[in-house]
N, C-alpha and C positions, 0 to 999 in steps of 0.2 A: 420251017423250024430250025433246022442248023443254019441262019442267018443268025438266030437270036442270040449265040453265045459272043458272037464274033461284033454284033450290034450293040453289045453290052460292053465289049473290053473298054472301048474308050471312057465309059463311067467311072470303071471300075479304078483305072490309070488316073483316071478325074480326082475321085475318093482317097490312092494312094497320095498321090502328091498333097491335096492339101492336109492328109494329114501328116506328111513327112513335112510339110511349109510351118505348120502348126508347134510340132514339137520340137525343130530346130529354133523356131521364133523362143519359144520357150528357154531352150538351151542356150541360147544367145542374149538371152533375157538374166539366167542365172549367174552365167560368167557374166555379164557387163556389169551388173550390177557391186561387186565388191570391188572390183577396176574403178566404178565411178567414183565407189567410197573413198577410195584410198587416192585415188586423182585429187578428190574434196579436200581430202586431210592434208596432202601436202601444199596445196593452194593458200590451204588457215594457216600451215605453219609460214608460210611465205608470208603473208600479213604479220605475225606474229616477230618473225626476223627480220621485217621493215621498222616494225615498232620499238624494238632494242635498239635498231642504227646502223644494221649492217644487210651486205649485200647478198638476196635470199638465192641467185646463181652461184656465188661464189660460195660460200656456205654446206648449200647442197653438192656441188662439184666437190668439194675438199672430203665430201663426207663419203662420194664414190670412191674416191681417188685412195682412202685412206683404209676403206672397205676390201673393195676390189685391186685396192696396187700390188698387191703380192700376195704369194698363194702363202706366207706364214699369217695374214690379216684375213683372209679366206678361211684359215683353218682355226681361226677365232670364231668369226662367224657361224661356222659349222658347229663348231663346238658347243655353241649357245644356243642354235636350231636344234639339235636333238633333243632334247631332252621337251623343246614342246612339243616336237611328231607325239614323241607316246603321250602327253598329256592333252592336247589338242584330240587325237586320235581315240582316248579315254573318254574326252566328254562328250565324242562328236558321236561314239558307240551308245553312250546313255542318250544322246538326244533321240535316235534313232528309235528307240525304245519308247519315248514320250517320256523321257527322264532326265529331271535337270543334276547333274553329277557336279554339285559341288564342291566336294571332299576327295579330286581328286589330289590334292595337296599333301593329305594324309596319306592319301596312300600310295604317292612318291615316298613319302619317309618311311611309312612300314615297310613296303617292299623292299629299300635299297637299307634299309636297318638289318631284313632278315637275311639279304646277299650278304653283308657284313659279318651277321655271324655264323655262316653258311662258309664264306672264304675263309674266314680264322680257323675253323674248325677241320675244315677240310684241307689245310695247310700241307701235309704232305703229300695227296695228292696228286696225279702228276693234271693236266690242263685239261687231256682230252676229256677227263672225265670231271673234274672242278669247274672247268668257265662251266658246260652246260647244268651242273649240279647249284652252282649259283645265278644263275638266270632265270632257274627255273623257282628257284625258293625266290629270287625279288617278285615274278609274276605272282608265287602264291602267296604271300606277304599281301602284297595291295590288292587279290582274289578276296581273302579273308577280311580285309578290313572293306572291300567293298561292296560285302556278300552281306554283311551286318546292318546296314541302311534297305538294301533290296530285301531282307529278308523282314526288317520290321513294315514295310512298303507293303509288300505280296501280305503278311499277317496280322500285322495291327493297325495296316491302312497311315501309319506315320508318315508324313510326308520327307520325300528325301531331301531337299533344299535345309528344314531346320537339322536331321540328322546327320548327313553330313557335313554338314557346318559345325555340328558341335566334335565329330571325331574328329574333325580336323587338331580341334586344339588337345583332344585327348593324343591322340599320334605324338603328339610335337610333346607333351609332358612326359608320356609313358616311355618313347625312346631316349629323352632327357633323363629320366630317371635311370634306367638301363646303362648308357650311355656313362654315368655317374658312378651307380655303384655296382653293374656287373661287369660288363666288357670297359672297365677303366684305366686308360692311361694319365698315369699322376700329373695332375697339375693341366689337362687339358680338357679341351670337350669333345673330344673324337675318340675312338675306339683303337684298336691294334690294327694295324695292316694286315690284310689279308695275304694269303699264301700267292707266292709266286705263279702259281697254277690257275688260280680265280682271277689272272690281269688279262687284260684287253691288251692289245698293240696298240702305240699310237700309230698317227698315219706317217709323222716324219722317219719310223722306222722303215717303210716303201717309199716313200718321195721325201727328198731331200729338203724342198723348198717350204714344207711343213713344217720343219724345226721349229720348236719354240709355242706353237700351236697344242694345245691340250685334246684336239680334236683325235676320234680312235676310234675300231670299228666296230663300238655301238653308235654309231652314224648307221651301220648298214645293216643293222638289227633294228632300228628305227624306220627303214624304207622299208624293211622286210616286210616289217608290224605292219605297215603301212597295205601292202601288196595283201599280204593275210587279212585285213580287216575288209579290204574291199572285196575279197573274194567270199567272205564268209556272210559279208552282209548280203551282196546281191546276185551268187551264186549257189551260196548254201538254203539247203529247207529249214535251221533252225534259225541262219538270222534272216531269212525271209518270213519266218512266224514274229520276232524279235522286233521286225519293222512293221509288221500286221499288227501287232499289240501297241504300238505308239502312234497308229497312224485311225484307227479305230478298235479300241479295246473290246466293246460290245460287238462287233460282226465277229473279233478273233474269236473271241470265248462261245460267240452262238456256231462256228466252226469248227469248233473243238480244241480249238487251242489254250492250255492250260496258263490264263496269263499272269496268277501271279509267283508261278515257279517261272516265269519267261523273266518278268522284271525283273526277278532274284536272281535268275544269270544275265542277265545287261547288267544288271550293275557290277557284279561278282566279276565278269570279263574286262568290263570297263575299269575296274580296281586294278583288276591284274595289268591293264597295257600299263593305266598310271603307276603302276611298283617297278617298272620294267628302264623307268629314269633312273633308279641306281645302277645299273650295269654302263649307265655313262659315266657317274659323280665315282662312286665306290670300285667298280673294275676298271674302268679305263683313266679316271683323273685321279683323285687323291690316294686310294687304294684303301682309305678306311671310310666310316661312318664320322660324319662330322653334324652334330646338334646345329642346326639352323641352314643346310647346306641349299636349303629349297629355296627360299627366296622367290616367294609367290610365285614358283613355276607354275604351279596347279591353274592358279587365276589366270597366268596368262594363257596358259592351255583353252581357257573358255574363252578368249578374244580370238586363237588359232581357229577354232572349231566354227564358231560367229563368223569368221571372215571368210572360212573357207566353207561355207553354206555345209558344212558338214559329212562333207565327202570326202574320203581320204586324200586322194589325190590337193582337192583344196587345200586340205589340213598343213601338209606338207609344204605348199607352196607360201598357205600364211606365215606358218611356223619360220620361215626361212626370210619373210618380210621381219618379222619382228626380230628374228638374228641379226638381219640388218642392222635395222633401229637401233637393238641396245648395244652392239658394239660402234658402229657409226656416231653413236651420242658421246662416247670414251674421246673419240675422232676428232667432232668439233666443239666440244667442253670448253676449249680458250675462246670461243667467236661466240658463243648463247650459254646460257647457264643450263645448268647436268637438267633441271626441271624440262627442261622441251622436250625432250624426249619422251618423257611420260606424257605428257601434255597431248602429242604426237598421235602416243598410242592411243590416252581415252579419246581421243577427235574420231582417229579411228574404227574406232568400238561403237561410236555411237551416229556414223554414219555409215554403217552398216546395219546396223540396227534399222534408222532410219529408210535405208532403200530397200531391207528386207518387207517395211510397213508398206509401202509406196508398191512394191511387187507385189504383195498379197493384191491390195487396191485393185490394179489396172487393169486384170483378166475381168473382174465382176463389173467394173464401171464398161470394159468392153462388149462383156456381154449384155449390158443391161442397154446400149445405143443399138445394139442388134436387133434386141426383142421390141426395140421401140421403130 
C-alpha cells in the first residue's frame, strides 16, 4: 500500500503537464491570433501601396522613421494612444459582462464635459485638491451616462447596442447645447479654461525632447486604468460575478448572483473609464471643453478592445497600434492618400474578427477528430 501513492505520481505529473501543454497551446493561440491579423492587414496594405505605384518598404520604413525618429513624434503618438486605453478599456469592461458598449463615445463627452465644468468652477482651488476633484466628476460623468443604458438593460430588457447608440447622439447635442448657451465663450464652441489647478503636466515639462508633443500624465492615468481594470476583473469577487454574468447569465443568477444590478454596473463602470478621456483632451491638452473634440474615439476604442481580445493588457497594446497608424498616416500622406490609413484600420478590424471566428472553430473541429 505505501507503493500506491508513489505509483501514482508519475500520472499525476502525466495529467499536470498536458494540462499545462493544453492551456499554454491555448494562450499561444490567443496571442497569435491578433499578431496574425494585423501581419494580414499590413500585407493588404502592401498590395494596396503597390497598386497606387509606389514602393510598400519604403513607404512603411518612412512611416517608422517618422513615428519613432524622435521622442517629440513619440509624444504624438502617445498622446493619440490615451485616450483609446480608456475607451478600448471601457468596451473591453462591457464585453466582459456579455455587453456590447457602444455609446462609449458619449460618454467620453459627458465625462470630460463634466471635468470641464468641474475645473471652471473649482478655479481657485489649489491642484492637490482640483486635478483629483475633476477626474473624479469626468469618471462620474460617463458613470451616469453609462448607468442609463445598463439600467434600462437590467429593467426594461432594452437592448444596449440600440440605447447607446442613440445617447451617443443625445451626449454630442446636449453638451452642444450647454457648450452654446451656458459655459459660453463668444463667438466659439468651447467652454472657459479651466483653473490652473485642474491641469495636467505635459511630459516635455520632465524630458525635454517632448517639446512640442501634447502628450501629459493622463498617459499614466490610462495605464493605471489599465492596472485597475485587470485587477478588478480577475482578482476582484465583484468583477468575477461581472464575468460570471456575461459568460453564462442563467448559472450566475441560479448562484445567486443578482445579474441585472451586475450589467447596470458593467456598464455604469465601463461609462466611467470611457468619461476618464477628458482628463487627456480637457486637463492635459486644450484645458477647456471643445464641441466635437472626440472624433470617433469611442468607435475606435471597439477595434482596441477587438484586437486586444479584450484583456487590458491587450487593449493597451492595440491602443498604441492604432497611435501608430493615425499619426504614421500624417507621416506618409505625400506617398498614399490620408484614405489608407483608415482603410488600414478597418482591414484590421475585420481580420481580427475574422481569426476570432477561425479560433472559436478549431478546438470543436479538434475535438470532434478525437471523438472519431
Amino acid at each position: 500500500m505505501p507503493d500506491a501513492p508513489r505509483a501514482a505520481e508519475p500520472r499525476r505529473r502525466a495529467v499536470r503537464a498536458a494540462a499545462f501543454r493544453r492551456i499554454a497551446g491555448r494562450a499561444a493561440a490567443e496571442a497569435s491570433a491578433p499578431l496574425a491579423a494585423v501581419a494580414f492587414s499590413f500585407a493588404a496594405g502592401a498590395v494596396l501601396i503597390v497598386a497606387i505605384g509606389e514602393n510598400p518598404f519604403f513607404v512603411y520604413a518612412e512611416m517608422l522613421r517618422g513615428t519613432f525618429g524622435s521622442l517629440q513624434s513619440i509624444g504624438q503618438v502617445l498622446f493619440k494612444t490615451t485616450p483609446l486605453i480608456f475607451t478600448g478599456l471601457s468596451v473591453a469592461l462591457a464585453f466582459r459582462a456579455g455587453l456590447f458598449n457602444i455609446g462609449a463615445e458619449g460618454q467620453a463627452v459627458v465625462g470630460a464635459y463634466a471635468a470641464a465644468v468641474v475645473g471652471i468652477a473649482g478655479a481657485g482651488l489649489p491642484g492637490a485638491i482640483l486635478v483629483p476633484l475633476t477626474i473624479a466628476a469626468a469618471f462620474a460623468g460617463g458613470a451616469l451616462w453609462g448607468f442609463i443604458p445598463g439600467w434600462l438593460r437590467a429593467a426594461r430588457g432594452t437592448h444596449e447596442v440600440i440605447s447607446t447608440i442613440m445617447l451617443n447622439f443625445i451626449a454630442v447635442a446636449l453638451t452642444g447645447y450647454f457648450v452654446t448657451y451656458v459655459t459660453s465663450v463668444p463667438e466659439t464652441i468651447h467652454t472657459p479654461e479651466v483653473g490652473a489647478g485642474a491641469r495636467l503636466a505635459r511630459l516635455e515639462a520632465f524630458v525635454p525632447g517632448f517639446r512640442g508633443a501634447p502628450v501629459n500624465l493622463s498617459l499614466f492615468l490610462a495605464l493605471a486604468a489599465a492596472v485597475l481594470v485587470h485587477q478588478f476583473l480577475f482578482r476582484w469577487r465583484f468583477g468575477y460575478e461581472i464575468r460570471a454574468v456575461g459568460h453564462a447569465p442563467d448559472a450566475a443568477e441560479a448562484a445567486g448572483i443578482p445579474v441585472g444590478r451586475r450589467l447596470a454596473a458593467a456598464l455604469a463602470l465601463s461609462g466611467g473609464v470611457a468619461g476618464l478621456v477628458g482628463t487627456n483632451y480637457v486637463m492635459g491638452y486644450k484645458y477647456y471643453f471643445q464641441s466635437g473634440f472626440s472624433a470617433g474615439v469611442g468607435f475606435m476604442g471597439i477595434a482596441a478592445a477587438l484586437l486586444g481580445r479584450n484583456h487590458p493588457a491587450g487593449v493597451v497594446a492595440a491602443a498604441l497600434l492604432f497611435g501608430v497608424l493615425s499619426h504614421g498616416g500624417l507621416v506618409i500622406n505625400r506617398y498614399v492618400p490620408k484614405e489608407f490609413v483608415d482603410i488600414l484600420e478597418a482591414v484590421v478590424i475585420l481580420a481580427v474578427i475574422a481569426a476570432a471566428v477561425l479560433l472559436r472553430r478549431f478546438p470543436r473541429r479538434r475535438a470532434a477528430a478525437e471523438a472519431t
